[in-house]
N, C-alpha and C positions, 0 to 999 in steps of 0.2 A: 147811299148806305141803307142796308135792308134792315128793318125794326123788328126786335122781337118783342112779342105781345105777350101779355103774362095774363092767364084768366085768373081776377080773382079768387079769391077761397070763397066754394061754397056755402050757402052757411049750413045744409043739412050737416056737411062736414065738422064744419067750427062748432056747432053744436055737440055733435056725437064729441071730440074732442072735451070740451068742458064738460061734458055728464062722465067719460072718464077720467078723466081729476077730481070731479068732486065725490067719485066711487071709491079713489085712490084714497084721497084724503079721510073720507069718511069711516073706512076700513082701518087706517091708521090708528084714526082715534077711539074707535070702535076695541082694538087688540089692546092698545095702551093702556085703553080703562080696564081692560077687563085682567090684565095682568098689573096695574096697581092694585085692583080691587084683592087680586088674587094675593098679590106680596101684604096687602095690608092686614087679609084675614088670618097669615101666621103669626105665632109667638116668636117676632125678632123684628127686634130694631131695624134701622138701616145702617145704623151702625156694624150690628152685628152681621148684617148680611156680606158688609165689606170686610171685616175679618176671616168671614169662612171664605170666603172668595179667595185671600189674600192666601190663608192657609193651605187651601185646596193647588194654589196655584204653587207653592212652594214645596208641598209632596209631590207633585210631579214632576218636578224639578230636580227631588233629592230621587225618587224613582230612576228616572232615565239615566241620573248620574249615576247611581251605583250600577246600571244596568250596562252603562258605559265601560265601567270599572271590572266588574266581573271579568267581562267578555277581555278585557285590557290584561286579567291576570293579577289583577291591584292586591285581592282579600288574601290570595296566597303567597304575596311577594312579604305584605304583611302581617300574616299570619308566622310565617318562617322567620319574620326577625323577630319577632316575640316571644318564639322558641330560642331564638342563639341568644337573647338576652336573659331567658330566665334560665337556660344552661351556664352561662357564665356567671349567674348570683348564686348555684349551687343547686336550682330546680329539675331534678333531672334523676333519673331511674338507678340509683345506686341499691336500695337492698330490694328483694321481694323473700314477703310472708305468707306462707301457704300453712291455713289452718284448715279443720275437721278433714282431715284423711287419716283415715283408720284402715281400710282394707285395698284400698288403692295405693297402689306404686307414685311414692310423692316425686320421684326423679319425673315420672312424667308428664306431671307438673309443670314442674321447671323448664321442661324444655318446652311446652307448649308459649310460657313468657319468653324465653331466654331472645327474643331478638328486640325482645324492650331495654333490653339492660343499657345505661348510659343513654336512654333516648331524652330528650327534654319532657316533662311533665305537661307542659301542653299537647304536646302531639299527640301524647298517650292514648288511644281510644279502647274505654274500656269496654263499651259493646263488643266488638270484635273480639275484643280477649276471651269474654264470657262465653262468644259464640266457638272460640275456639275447643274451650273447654269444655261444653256440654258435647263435643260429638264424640270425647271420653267414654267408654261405654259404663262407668261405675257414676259418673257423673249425675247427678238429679239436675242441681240446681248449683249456679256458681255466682257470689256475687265479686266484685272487681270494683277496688277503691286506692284512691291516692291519698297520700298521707303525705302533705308538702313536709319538711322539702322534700324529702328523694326515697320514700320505701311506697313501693305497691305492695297491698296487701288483697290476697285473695282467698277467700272462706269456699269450703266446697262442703258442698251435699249430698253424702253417699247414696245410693241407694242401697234397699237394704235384700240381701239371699233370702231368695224364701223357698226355691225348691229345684229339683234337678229334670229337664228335661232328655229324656231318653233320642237320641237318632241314631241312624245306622251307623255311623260311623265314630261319634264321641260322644261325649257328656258335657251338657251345656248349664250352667249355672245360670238363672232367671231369680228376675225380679215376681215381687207379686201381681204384676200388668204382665208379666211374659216378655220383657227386655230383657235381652242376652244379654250377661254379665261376661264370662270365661269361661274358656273351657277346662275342666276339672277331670280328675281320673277317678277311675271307681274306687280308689278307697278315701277320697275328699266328699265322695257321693256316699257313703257308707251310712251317715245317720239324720239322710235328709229325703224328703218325700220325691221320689224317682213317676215322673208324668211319663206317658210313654202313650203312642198313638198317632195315625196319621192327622194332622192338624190340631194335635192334644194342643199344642205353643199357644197357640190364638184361647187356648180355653183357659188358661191358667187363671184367671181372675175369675171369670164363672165357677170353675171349681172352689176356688177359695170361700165364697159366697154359700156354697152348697157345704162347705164341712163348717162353717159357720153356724150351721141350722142345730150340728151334733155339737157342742165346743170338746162335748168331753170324750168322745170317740179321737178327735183331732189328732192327740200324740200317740194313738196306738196305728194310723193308718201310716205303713209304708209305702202303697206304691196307688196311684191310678191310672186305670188306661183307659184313652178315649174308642168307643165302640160304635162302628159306621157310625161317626162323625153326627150321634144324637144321643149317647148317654156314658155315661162310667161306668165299671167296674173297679172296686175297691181293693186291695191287699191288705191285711193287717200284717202286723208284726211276728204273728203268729203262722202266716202262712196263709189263714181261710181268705176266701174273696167274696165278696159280696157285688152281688150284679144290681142296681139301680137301674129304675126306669127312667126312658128320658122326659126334657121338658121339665115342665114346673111338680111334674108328679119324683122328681127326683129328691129335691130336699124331704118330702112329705115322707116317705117311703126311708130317709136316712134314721126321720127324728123316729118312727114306729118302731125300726130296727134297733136303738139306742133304747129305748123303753123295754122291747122284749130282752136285750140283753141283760140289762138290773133285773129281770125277773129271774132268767133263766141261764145267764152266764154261759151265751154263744161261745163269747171270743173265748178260746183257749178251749172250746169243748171237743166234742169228737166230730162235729157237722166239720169238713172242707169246705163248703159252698153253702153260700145262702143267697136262693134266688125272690124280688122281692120285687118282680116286674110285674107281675099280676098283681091287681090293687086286693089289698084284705086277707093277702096270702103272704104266706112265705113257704119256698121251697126248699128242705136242707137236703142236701146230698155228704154223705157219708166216705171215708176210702172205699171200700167197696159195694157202692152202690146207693140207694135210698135209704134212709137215716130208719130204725125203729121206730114203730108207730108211737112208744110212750116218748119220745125224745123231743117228736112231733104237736105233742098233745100240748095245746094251749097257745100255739102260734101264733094263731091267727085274732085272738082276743083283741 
């Protein structure tokens, strides 16, 4: 029978072997301490470390379960019967209360909720309603509330007419920002300030800003029209029209006109025109032609 011979173990080998154990070991003890060191330099027991452990371990827990649940269809299976329960105790969309409307049609109101009616008061979301109602054009601001058991109430925010925009084809009722309200006919438009102008719409609030400068000019101006799309021209009530320069030299140029008028009682005079684009002038133009020189005299003061 043939023998097999086994060579001992080296001992460079067996060596190299116990310097990696004792490297092993040493590293061990080496991480251990240095992570007691590190748990003992925090404010927490080891008590306390087993409870956050214990906690941490049980949000994760409650996490993945409802993460399960969702996906399962769980929150809306239960959601829904907590609507057929509080429908059945009486919770549920029997009146609705539409207050502040004043120039709005309050039917359309109603039919903007009307598919709440009989819904269960939890389902109710009153975002949506709200958002329903602001796209209203008279609408500002709507707020949306429940009043258990069974009436919605909804408060609305007019906004309020403040002038008439001219376009080729109708008369459009604006807010003071230049939101279309309705459209109106010329005699609804009859004792309200008529803008008129290619892109006059987008200027309605700059204008507002600019007859702010005059207050007291304000109720006599009928009409203004935007001119290449950098300044106004004015109408009074009277007829005359006053041309404004543009930019920030337009208020400046309102309030000087406003001043020469208490001296010299323009509005209603014989000038038709008053031009006031050139700074520290003013130009009156007459029905037939350049105003007399004494009519002139003192304009420019």
């Amino acid at each position: 029978m043939a023998k097999v011979s086994r060579k001992p173990t080296g001992v460079r080998r067996s060596a190299a072997a116990r310097s990696r154990s004792q490297k092993a070991r040493a590293a061990k003890r080496h991480t251990s301490g240095l992570l007691d060191r590190i748990m003992a330099a925090l404010p927490f027991t080891e008590d306390q470390w087993h409870k956050f452990f214990l906690a941490s371990i049980i949000a994760l827990g409650l996490v993945i379960a409802w993460t399960v649940a969702s996906y399962a269809g769980v929150p809306e299976i239960a959601r829904a019967e907590l609507a057929k329960s509080a429908s059945r105790a009486g919770f549920e969309v029997d009146r609705v209360r539409v207050t502040g409307v004043e120039r709005l049609n309050e039917q359309i109101v109603y039919e903007r909720v009307l598919g709440e009616q009989d819904r269960p008061m939890p389902l109710v979301e009153v975002g949506e309603i709200r958002e329903r109602l602001l796209e209203l054009p008279w609408v500002k601001d709507a707020r949306v509330s429940r009043q258990l058991p069974d009436l919605l109430k909804i408060d609305i925010v007019e906004r309020e007419p403040h002038a008439i925009v001219q376009k080729p084809d109708r008369l459009i009722l604006v807010d003071a920002t230049g939101h279309e309200l309705e459209a109106v006919s010329r005699e609804e438009a009859s004792d309200m300030l008529v803008i008129s102008g290619p892109g006059a719409q987008k200027q309605v609030a700059d204008l507002g800003r600019l007859l702010d400068a005059a207050p007291a000019l304000k109720p006599q101006i009928a009409a203004a029209e935007w001119i290449g799309n950098r300044r106004w021209n004015l109408t009074f009530g009277t007829g005359q029209m006053l041309a404004l320069p543009e930019g920030d030299k337009g208020p400046a140029a309102l309030v000087k006109f406003a001043e020469m008028d208490g001296r010299n009682r323009l509005i209603g005079g014989k000038a038709v025109a008053i031009d006031m684009r050139v700074p520290d002038r003013a130009y009156l133009r007459c029905k037939d032609g350049p105003c007399p020189r004494g009519l002139t005299a003192g304009m420019a003061e």
